[in-house]
GUMIKE-324413 format. One record per residue (C-alpha): residue in one letter; x, y, z; residue number from 1. Coordinates in steps of 0.05 Angstrom, whole numbers. Example, Ala and Ser with C-alpha at 12.3 -4.5 7.8 and 13.67 -1.06 7.14 Angstrom:
# GUMIKE-324413
{"a"; {246; -90; 156}; 1}
{"s"; {273; -21; 143}; 2}
***
This chain:
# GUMIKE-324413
{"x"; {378; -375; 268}; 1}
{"x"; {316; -364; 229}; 2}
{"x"; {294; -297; 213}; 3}
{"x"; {212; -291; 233}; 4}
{"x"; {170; -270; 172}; 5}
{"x"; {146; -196; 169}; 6}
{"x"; {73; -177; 172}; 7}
{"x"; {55; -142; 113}; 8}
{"x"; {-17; -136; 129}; 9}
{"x"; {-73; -152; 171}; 10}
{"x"; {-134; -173; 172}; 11}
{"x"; {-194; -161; 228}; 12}
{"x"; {-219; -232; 224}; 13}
{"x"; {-227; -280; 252}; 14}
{"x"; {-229; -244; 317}; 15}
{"x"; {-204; -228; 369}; 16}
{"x"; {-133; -234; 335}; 17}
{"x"; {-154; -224; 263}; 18}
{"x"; {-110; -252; 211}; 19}
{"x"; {-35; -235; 184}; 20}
{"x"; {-17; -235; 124}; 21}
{"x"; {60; -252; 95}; 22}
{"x"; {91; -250; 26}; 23}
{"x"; {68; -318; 18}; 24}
{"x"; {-2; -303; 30}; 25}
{"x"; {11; -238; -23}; 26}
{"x"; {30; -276; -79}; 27}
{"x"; {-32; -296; -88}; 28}
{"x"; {-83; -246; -131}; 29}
{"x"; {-139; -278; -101}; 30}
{"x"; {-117; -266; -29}; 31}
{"x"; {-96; -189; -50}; 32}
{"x"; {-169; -172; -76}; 33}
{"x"; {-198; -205; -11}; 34}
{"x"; {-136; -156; 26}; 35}
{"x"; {-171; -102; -11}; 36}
{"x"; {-233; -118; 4}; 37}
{"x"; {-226; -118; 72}; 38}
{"x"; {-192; -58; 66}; 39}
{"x"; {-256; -12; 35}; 40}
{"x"; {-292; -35; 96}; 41}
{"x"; {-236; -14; 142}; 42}
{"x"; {-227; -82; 164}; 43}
{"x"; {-160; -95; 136}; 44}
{"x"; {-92; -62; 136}; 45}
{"x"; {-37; -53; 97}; 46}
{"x"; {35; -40; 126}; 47}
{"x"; {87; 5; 104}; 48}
{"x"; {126; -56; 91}; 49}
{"x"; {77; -85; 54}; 50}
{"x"; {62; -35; 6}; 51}
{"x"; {137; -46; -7}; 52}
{"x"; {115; -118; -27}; 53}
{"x"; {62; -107; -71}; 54}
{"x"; {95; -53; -104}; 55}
{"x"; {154; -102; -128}; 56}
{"x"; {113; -163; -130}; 57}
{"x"; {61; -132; -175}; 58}
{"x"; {71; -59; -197}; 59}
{"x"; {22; -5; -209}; 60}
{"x"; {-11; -29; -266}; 61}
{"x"; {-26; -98; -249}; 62}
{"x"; {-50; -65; -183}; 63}
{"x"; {-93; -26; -218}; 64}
{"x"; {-117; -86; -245}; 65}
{"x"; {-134; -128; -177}; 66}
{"x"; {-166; -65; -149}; 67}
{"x"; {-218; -76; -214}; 68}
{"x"; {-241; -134; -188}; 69}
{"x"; {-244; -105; -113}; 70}
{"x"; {-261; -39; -117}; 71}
{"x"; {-231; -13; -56}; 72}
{"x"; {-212; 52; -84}; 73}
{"x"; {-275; 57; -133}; 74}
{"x"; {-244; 109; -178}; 75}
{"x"; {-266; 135; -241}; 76}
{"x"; {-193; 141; -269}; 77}
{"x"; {-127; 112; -268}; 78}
{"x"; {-96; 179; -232}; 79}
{"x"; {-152; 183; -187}; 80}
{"x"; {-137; 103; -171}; 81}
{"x"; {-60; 121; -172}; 82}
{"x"; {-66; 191; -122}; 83}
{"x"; {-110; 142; -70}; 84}
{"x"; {-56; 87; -78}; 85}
{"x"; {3; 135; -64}; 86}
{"x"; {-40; 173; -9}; 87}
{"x"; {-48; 114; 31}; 88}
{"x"; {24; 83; 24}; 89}
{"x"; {49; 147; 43}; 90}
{"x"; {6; 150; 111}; 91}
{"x"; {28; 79; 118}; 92}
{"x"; {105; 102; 127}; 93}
{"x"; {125; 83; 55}; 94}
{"x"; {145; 143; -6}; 95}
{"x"; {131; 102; -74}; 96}
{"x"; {172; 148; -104}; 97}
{"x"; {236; 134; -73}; 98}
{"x"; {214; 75; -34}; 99}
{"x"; {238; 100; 34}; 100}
{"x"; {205; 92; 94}; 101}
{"x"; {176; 145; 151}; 102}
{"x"; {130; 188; 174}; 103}
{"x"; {78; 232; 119}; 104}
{"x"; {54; 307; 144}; 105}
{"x"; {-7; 312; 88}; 106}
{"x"; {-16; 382; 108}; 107}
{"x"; {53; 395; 96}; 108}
{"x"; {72; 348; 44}; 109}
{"x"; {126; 326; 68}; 110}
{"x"; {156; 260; 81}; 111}
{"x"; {201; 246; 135}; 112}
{"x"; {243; 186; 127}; 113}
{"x"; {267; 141; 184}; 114}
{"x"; {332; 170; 180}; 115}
{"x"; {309; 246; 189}; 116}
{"x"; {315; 261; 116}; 117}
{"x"; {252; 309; 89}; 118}
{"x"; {231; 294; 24}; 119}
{"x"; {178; 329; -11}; 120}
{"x"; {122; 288; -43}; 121}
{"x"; {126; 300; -126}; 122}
{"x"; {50; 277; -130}; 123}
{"x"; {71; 311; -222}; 124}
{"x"; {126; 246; -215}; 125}
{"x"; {71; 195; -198}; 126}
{"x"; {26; 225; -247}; 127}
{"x"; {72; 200; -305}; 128}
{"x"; {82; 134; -281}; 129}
{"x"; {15; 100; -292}; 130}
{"x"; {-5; 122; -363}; 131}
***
């Protein structure tokens, strides 16, 4: 039995169904900028599951390094860049740090995994890893 693919993002257009995006569609840079794009217009999306995905696939620095040719998170610094990457994986239902997923309470930083574990967000942990 074949296993269906996982969205790992979404895009509005074309409408009225917009587009979905796969890991096949994510390997490709090109298609990532135009996923980040879409994003800083608020007409893209990026799953918990997918944040997963580019995480492996790419890592933070080479990120970093596709979001200088979008711009979606127009930051003047690499922790400013890194803090808005983290803060919206997090609200997506995925912890970076130890890559579970859930649910994120900003107010109370805290991170509630699927399995009811709390975890508290170490935003000094992410600081260190994109130097």
């Amino acid at each position: 039995m074949n296993k269906k693919p996982t969205i790992l993002a979404r895009l509005i257009h074309p409408k009225p169904k917009g587009t979905s995006l796969f890991a096949d569609d994510l390997n490709s840079e090109d298609t990532v900028v135009q996923l980040f794009d879409a994003c800083q217009i608020f007409q893209g999306l990026i799953y918990a599951k997918g944040w997963e995905y580019l995480i492996q696939r790419y890592g933070l620095e080479k990120l970093y390094q596709i979001d200088q040719k979008s711009g979606w998170f127009s930051s003047e610094t690499k922790q400013e860049w890194l803090e808005s990457v983290l803060d919206w994986a997090l609200i997506s239902g995925f912890n970076l740090q130890t890559q579970h997923f859930g649910v994120y309470d900003k107010k109370k930083n805290l991170f509630t995994t699927d399995d009811g574990r709390l975890e508290v967000v170490d935003w000094s942990y992410f600081r260190k890893s994109l130097r």
